[in-house]
N, C-alpha and C positions, 0 to 999 in steps of 0.2 A: 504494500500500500504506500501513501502519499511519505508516513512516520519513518516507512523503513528508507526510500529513497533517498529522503531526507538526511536519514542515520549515515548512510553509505557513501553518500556524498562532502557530510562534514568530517566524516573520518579520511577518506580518499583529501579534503583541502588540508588535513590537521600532518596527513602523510608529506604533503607536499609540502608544507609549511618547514616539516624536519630536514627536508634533504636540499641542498644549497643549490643543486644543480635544476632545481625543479620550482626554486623561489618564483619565477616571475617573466613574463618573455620579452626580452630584450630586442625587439623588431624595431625603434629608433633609437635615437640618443638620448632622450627620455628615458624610454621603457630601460636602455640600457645603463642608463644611469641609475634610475629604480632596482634594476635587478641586481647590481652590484651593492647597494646597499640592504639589501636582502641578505645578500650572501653572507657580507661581512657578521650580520647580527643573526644566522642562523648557528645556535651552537647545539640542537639536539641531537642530530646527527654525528656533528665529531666529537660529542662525549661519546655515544653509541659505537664509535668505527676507532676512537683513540688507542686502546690496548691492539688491534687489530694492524694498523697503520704502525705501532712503534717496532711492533714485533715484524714485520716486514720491512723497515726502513734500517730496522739492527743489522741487515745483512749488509749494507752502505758500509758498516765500521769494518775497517780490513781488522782491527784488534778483536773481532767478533768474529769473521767470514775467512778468516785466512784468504782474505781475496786482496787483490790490487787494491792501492788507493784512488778514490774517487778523483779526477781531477776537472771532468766537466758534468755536469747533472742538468738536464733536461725536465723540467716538469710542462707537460700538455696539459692544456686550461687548467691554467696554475688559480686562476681565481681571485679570491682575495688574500693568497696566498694562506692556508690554515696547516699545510701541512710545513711548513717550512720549519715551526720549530719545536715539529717531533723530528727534524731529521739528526742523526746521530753528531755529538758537537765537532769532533775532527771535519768531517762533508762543511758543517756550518762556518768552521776556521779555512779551510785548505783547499774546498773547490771553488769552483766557477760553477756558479747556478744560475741558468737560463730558465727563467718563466716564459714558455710561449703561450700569450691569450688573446685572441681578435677583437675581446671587447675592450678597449682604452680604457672605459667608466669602472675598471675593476684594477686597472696599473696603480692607481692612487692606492687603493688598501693594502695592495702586495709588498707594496715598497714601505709602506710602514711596518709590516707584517716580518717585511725583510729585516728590517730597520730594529724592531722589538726583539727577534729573535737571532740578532748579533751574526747575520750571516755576511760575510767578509766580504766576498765577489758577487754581488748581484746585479741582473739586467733582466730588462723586461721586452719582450719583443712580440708586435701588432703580425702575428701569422696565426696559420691555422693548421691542426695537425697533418692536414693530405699535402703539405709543402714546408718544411721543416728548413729550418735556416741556416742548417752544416753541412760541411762535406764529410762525403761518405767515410765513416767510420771514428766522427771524429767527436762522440760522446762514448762519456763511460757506463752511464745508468741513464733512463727513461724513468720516469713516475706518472703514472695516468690514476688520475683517480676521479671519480664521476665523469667523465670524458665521455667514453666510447659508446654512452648512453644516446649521446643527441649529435654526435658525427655522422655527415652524409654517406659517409663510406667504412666503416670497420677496417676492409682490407684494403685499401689506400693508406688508410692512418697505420696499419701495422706495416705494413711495406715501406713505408715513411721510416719506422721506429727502426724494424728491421736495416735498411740501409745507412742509419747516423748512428748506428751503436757497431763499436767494434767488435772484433771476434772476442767472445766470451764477456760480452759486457750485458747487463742486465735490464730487463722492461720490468717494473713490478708496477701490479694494475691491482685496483680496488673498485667495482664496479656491478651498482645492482642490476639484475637481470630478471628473467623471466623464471616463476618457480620450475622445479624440475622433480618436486617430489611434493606437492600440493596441489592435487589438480583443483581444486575448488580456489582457491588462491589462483591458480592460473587462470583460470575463468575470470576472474574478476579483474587480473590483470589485462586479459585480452579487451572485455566488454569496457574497460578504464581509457585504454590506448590513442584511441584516436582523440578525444579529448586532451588527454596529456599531451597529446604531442602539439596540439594547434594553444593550450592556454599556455606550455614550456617551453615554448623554440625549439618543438622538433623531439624534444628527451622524449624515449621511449622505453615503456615498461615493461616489452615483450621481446626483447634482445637477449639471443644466446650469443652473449660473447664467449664463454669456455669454448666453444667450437669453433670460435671465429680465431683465436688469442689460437690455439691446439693446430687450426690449419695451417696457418700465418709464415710454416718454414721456421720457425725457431728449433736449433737444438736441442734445446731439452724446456717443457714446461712443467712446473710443478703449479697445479690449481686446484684448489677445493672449494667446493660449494656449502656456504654455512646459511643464515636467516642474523640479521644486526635486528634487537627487540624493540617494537614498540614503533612498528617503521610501514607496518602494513604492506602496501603493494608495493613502494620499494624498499623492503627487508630482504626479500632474496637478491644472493651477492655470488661474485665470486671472487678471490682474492688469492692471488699469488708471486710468482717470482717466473720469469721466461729468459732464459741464455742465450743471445745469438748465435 
C-alpha cells in the first residue's frame, strides 16, 4: 500500500543519504557544487567502510606488505578526499599522491582533507578514470573507492588502471555492488536502479564489479564479497587488492 511505499522509499533516501557517492547529482556547477558538499558532510558510510578501508590500505606500508615502497599513488574520484588519512603514515610522508576527480567543486575539500591529514606530495587533477594522466606504468598503487559504481565504462576504467600501474603494482577497490546472495535485496536493488541512476549521476546499484575487477587481465585478484551494516541497497560490497 500507499504506508509501505512510502516506508521503502524513505529508507532507499536515508540509504543514499549514507553513501557519499550517491549524495546528490552533480549535472551543473551548482548541483556540483551541492554535491561536493554532501560528500564532505556524509560521515555514515566511512565510519561503516573505516576498519575495512584501513585494513586494505595497510598493504601500502612496505613495513607491513614486505612490498616496495609506494612512490606514486593514484586515487580515482578521490572526492573530498576521506580516504587520504586512513592511508598508512610512511604513503602520507614519502609518496606522491594524485587525486584524479572531474568535479573541480570537490578539489577545494580534498586539499584540505590533504592538508589535515599531513600528506606531503599532493595534487589534484580535473580527468576522469577512462583517461588517466600517466605514462604507462608509471604509478605504484591505484585506490578506487565508490568509483566504478557511476563510471560509463568499468573496462575502460580498468584498462586505464591496468596500463598506469606497473608490473606488480596494486589497484585496491572498495565498491558497492549488486547482492549476490540476497535475492530479495536484489530485487529491490534492481526495481531501485533506474531511479538511482537518473537522481545520482548515473551511480548504479546493480553492478557486478567482482567480475568486471576478475576479467580486467590483472594477475592475480584477491576479492570478497561482504554487506557494510545499516546501508540497505548499497551495503552489498566488494572489496579487495588486484596485482598487475
Amino acid at each position: 500500500g500507499r504506508s509501505t511505499r512510502r516506508a521503502v522509499l524513505g529508507q532507499w533516501a536515508a540509504a543514499l543519504a549514507a553513501c557519499p557517492c550517491c549524495a546528490a547529482p552533480p549535472a551543473s556547477a551548482r548541483s556540483n557544487a551541492a554535491f561536493a558538499r554532501a560528500m564532505a558532510s556524509s560521515s555514515a558510510y566511512e565510519r561503516a567502510a573505516r576498519d575495512l578501508k584501513l585494513e586494505l590500505f595497510a598493504q601500502l606500508d612496505p613495513a607491513r606488505s614486505q612490498s616496495a615502497p609506494v612512490r606514486v599513488l593514484c586515487e580515482l574520484g578521490i572526492g573530498t578526499g576521506p580516504n587520504l588519512r586512513l592511508l598508512p603514515e610512511r604513503v602520507r610522508r614519502d609518496a606522491r599522491v594524485v587525486g584524479v576527480e572531474p568535479n573541480v567543486a570537490m578539489h577545494m575539500y580534498a586539499s584540505r582533507a590533504a592538508a589535515d591529514a599531513r600528506v606531503a606530495s599532493f595534487e589534484l587533477v580535473e580527468a576522469s578514470g577512462e583517461s588517466l594522466p600517466f605514462e604507462a606504468g608509471g604509478v605504484d598503487a591505484v585506490i578506487c573507492t565508490l568509483t566504478l559504481c557511476s563510471v560509463r565504462s568499468q573496462e575502460d576504467v580498468l584498462r586505464e588502471v591496468r596500463r598506469v600501474l606497473k608490473p606488480g603494482g596494486r589497484f585496491i577497490f572498495v565498491e558497492h555492488v549488486l547482492s549476490e546472495d540476497e535475492p530479495f535485496l536484489a530485487l529491490q536493488q534492481r526495481a531501485l536502479d533506474p531511479l538511482q541512476s537518473l537522481l545520482a549521476d548515473g551511480c548504479h546499484v546493480t553492478r557486478r564489479t567482482r567480475g568486471a575487477i576478475e576479467a580486467a587481465g590483472f594477475a592475480h585478484v584477491d576479492a570478497r564479497s561482504l554487506t557494510l551494516p545499516g546501508l540497505w541497497v548499497v551495503g552489498p560490497h566488494v572489496a579487495g587488492v588486484a596485482v598487475a
